[in-house]
N, C-alpha and C positions, 0 to 999 in steps of 0.2 A: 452274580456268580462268584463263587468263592473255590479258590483253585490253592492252593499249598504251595507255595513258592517254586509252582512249576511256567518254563515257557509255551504261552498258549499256543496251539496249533491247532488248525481243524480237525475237528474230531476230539478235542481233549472235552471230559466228562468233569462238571462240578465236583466237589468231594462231596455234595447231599447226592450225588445220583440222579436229577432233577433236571437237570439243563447238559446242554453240549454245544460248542459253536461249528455255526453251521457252513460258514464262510470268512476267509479271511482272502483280503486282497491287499498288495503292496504296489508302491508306484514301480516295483520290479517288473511285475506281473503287467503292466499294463507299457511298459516298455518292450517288454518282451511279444506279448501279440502283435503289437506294431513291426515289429522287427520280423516276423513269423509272416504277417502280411504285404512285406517290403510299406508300410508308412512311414514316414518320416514325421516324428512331431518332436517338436522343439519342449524343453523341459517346464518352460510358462505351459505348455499344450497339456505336458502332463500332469501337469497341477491342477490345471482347472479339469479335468478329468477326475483326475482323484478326486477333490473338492464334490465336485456331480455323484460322483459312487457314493461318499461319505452322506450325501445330506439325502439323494434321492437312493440307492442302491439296494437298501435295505425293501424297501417299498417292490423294484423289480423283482428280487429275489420270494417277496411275499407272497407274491403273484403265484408263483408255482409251487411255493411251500405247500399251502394247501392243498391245490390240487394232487401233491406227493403224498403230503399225506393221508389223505383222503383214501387213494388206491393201495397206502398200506395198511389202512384199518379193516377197508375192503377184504383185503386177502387175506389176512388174519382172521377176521370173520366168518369166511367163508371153509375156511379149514375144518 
């Protein structure tokens, strides 16, 4: 993905037009649900959290890409 020395953020669009990201998570983001759910996790907890999104995350996220986009081809289709 090739982006013009812009900072990525979900939803930023390649400069081909071609790709966009679909998910961005920070070890913020994963302190903060904790905190939102009263957890307490220690910052090694958070790592190896991170570490798990980083190698497997993409994988969960995949899971239901398709089926999303699936139901928007659908509808466009069906138009």
């Amino acid at each position: 993905m090739k982006c013009k020395g812009v900072e990525l953020h979900q939803g930023t669009v390649s400069d081909d037009h071609e790709e966009t990201i679909m998910l961005i998570c920070a070890k913020d983001d994963i302190r903060g649900y904790a905190e939102d759910h009263k957890t307490k996790l220690t910052e090694k907890q958070v790592e190896h959290i991170f570490q798990r999104l980083v190698h497997k995350g993409s994988d969960y996220v995949m899971e239901q890409f398709w089926s999303v986009l699936e139901c928007q081809v659908m509808i466009e289709e069906s138009k």
